[in-house]
PASE-234510 format. One line per 10 residues: number of its first residue (from 0); for each residue x, z, y of C-alpha. Coordinates in steps of 0.1 Angstrom, whole numbers. Example, Ala and Ser with C-alpha at 12.3 -4.5 7.8 and 13.67 -1.06 7.14 Angstrom:
<recs>
0	123 78 -45; 137 71 -11
</recs>
This chain:
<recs>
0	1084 -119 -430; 1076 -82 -427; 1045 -92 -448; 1060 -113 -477; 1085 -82 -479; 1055 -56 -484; 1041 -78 -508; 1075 -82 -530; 1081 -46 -525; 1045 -36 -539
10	1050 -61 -573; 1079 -38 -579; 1112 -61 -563; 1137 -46 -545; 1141 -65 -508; 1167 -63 -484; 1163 -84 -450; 1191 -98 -434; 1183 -114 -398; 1206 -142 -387
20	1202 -146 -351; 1217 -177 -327; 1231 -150 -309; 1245 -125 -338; 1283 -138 -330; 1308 -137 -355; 1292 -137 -391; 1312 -114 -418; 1298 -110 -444; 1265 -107 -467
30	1248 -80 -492; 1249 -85 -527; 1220 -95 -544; 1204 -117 -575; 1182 -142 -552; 1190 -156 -520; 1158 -167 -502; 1166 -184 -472; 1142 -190 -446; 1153 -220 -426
40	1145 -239 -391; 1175 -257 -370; 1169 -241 -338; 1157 -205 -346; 1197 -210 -359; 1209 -221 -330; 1197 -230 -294; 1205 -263 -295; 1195 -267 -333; 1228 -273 -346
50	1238 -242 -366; 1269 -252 -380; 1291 -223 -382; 1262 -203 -394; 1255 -225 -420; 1293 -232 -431; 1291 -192 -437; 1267 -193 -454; 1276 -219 -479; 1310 -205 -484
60	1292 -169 -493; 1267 -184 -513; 1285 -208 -537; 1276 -200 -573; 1249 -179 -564; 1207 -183 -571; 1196 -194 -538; 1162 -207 -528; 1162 -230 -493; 1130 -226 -478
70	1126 -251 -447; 1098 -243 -415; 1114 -271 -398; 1138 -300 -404; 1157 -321 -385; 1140 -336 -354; 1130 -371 -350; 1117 -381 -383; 1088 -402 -368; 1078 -431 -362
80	1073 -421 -321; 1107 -404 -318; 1124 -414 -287; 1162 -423 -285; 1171 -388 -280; 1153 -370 -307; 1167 -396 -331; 1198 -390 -322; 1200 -352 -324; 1179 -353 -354
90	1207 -380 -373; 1232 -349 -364; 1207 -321 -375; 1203 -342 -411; 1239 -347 -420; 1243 -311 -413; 1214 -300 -428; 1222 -322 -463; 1259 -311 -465; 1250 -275 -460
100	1225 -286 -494; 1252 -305 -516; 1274 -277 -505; 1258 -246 -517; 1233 -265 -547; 1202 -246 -540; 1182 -237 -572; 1148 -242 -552; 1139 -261 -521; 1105 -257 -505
110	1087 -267 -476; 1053 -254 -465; 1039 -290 -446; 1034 -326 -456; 1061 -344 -430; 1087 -320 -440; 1083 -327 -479; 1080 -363 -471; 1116 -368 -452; 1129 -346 -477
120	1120 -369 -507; 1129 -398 -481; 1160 -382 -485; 1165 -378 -517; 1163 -337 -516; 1142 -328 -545; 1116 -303 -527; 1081 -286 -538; 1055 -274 -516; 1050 -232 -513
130	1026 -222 -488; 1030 -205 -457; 1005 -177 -458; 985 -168 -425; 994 -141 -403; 961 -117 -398; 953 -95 -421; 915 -92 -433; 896 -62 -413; 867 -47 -433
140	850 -29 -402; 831 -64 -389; 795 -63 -381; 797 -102 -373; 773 -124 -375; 773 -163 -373; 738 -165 -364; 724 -177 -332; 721 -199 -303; 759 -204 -296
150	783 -221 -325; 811 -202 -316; 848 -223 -320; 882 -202 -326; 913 -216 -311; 940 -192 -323; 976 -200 -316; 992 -223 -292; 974 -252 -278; 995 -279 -279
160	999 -302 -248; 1001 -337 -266; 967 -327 -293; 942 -354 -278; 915 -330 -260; 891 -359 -251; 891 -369 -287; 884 -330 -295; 858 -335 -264; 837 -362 -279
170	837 -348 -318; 822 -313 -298; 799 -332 -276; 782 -351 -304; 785 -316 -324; 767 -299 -296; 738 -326 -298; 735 -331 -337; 734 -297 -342; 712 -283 -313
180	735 -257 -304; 753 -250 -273; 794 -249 -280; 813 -214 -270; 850 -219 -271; 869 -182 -283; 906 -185 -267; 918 -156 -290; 946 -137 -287; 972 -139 -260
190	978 -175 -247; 1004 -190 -229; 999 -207 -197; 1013 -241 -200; 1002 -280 -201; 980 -273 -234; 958 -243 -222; 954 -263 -194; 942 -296 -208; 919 -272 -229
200	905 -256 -203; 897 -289 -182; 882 -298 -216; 854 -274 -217; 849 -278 -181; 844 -314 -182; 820 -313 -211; 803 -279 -200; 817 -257 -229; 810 -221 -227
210	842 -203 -230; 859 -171 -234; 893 -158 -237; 898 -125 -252; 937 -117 -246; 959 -96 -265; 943 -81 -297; 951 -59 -322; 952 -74 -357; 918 -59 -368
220	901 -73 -336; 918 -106 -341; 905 -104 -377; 867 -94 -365; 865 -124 -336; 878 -150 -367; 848 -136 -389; 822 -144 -355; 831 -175 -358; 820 -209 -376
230	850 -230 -367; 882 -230 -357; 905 -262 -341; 943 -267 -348; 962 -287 -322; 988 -286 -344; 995 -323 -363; 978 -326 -398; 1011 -336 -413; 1028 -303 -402
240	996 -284 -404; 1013 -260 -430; 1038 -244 -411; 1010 -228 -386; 1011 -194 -399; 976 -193 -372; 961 -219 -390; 966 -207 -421; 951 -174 -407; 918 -193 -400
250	919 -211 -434; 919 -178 -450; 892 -162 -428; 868 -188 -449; 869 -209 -413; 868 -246 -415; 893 -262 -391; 894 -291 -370; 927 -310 -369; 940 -345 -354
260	959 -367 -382; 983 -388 -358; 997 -407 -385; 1030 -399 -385; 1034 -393 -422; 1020 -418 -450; 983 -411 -461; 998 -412 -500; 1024 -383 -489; 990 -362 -472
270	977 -331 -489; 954 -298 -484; 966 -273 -506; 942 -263 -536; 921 -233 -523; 913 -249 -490; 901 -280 -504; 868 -291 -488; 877 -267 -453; 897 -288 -433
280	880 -316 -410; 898 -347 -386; 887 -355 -355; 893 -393 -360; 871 -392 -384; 837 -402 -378; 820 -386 -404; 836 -355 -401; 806 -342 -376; 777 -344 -407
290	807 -330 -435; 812 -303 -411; 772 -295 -404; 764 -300 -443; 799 -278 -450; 786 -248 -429; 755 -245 -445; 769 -231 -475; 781 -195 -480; 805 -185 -459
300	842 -185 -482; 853 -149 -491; 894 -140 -473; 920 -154 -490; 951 -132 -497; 973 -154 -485; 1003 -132 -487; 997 -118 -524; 991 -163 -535; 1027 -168 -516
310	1044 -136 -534; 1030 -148 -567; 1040 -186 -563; 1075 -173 -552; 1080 -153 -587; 1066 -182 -607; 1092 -203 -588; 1119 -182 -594; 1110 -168 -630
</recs>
């Protein structure tokens, strides 16, 4: 949030933080103020997603007070693949989550992502979309060109174990051959070593893929290696693709991404927000390859201040 706070602060608004951690204990008490934004996901709450004291303090605290109710996440288990457990922690996570609403009458709900807004309505909780801006900040000292032999292909963020890689394997394959360029993969950032980096990486090496990881970058550098390339990938679901502050990072770099709809959410309750419009691109889509090649040929998009489009749709919100 440190950036949405610089933002605010610039436009002339005074902000104080407050951090509620699952482990901050006893809760006492909170500062005074005229808006109460609250920024909220079940299990950075509580380890086991079920913040109830923290939430019964905070609707005692906040009653009659201008709140807006911001949610990342949910409750769990609001799709259609959801085994028994999920569905039964999520049915606990929901009555909490909608007493905690009737309780303390939020002025404003928003959700950054499709699924969200959709169990939401589902629900009967009145809630509007405010994006979630991206994470990187643009750096002005890149000398990168998109030229050449290679189409080079971000993934920035965590690769997610259950995003279909041979899907992702055949899109790049016929890519690689329509286009008459050979595929390098960027790994950017720092990445975990798990079940998705790994189904990645046998991925590229099953298909041949160039690939390099870069590690741990500063934000500029993270900023320049976006601006090399022509396309980036999201493993994370199109329904939920909002709440990937990586994504979003991407998006806003003028990258068009590649994501995986998996049908979880209702093609009428599916959106891209406004400025990103023609960018993003579904693997199970088999036209995507010649949108994508036909996309790329235009000018490459100028950075979108993500941050300064979230400040400014937060004051209209709230004016």
């Amino acid at each position: 949030m440190e950036l949405i706070t610089q933002e605010l602060e610039n436009l002339g608004h005074e902000i104080e933080r407050y951090f509620i951690y699952k482990e901050c204990g006893q809760l006492t008490d909170l500062p005074e103020a005229d808006l109460y934004s609250i920024q909220f996901a079940p299990y950075a709450y509580a380890s086991n997603g079920m913040p109830k004291s923290i939430l019964n303090f905070l609707s005692n605290k906040l009653k009659n007070k201008k709140i807006h109710l911001n949610f990342h996440e949910i409750w769990v288990g609001a799709y259609p693949r959801a085994n028994w457990k999920e569905r039964g922690i999520g049915w606990l996570q929901k009555n909490l989550i909608l007493g905690f609403i009737n309780k303390c009458k939020p002025t404003w709900i928003t959700s950054s992502n499709a699924a969200a807004l959709d169990r939401l309505k589902q629900a009967g909780v009145p809630a509007m979309f405010l994006y979630l801006f991206g994470n990187m900040p643009y750096s002005s000292n890149s000398k990168a060109t998109t030229k050449g032999q290679t189409l080079k292909v971000a993934f920035f963020g965590t690769p997610y174990a259950d995003f279909p890689y041979d899907i992702l394997g055949g899109f790049f394959s016929t890519l690689s051959n329509i286009s008459g360029k050979k595929l390098e993969i960027i790994l950017i950032g720092r990445q975990r070593e798990d079940a998705g980096s790994d189904h990645l990486y046998s991925m590229c090496k099953k298909n041949d893929f160039l690939t390099e990881r870069t590690g741990e970058l500063s934000t500029d550098l993270i900023s320049e290696q976006l601006q090399e390339c022509l396309l980036g990938v999201s493993t994370t679901p199109y329904d939920v693709i909002g709440k990937s502050g990586a994504t979003a990072a991407m998006l806003e770099h003028g990258l068009p991404v590649l994501a995986y709809d998996d049908g979880d959410t209702p093609q009428e309750s599916l959106f891209i927000p406004d400025p990103f419009k023609e960018q993003i691109f579904l693997i199970n889509d088999h036209s995507s390859v010649e949108k994508f090649l036909q996309y790329i040929e235009k000018p490459r998009k100028s950075f979108f201040d993500g941050v300064a489009h979230t400040a400014n749709k937060m004051l209209e919100l709230v004016s």
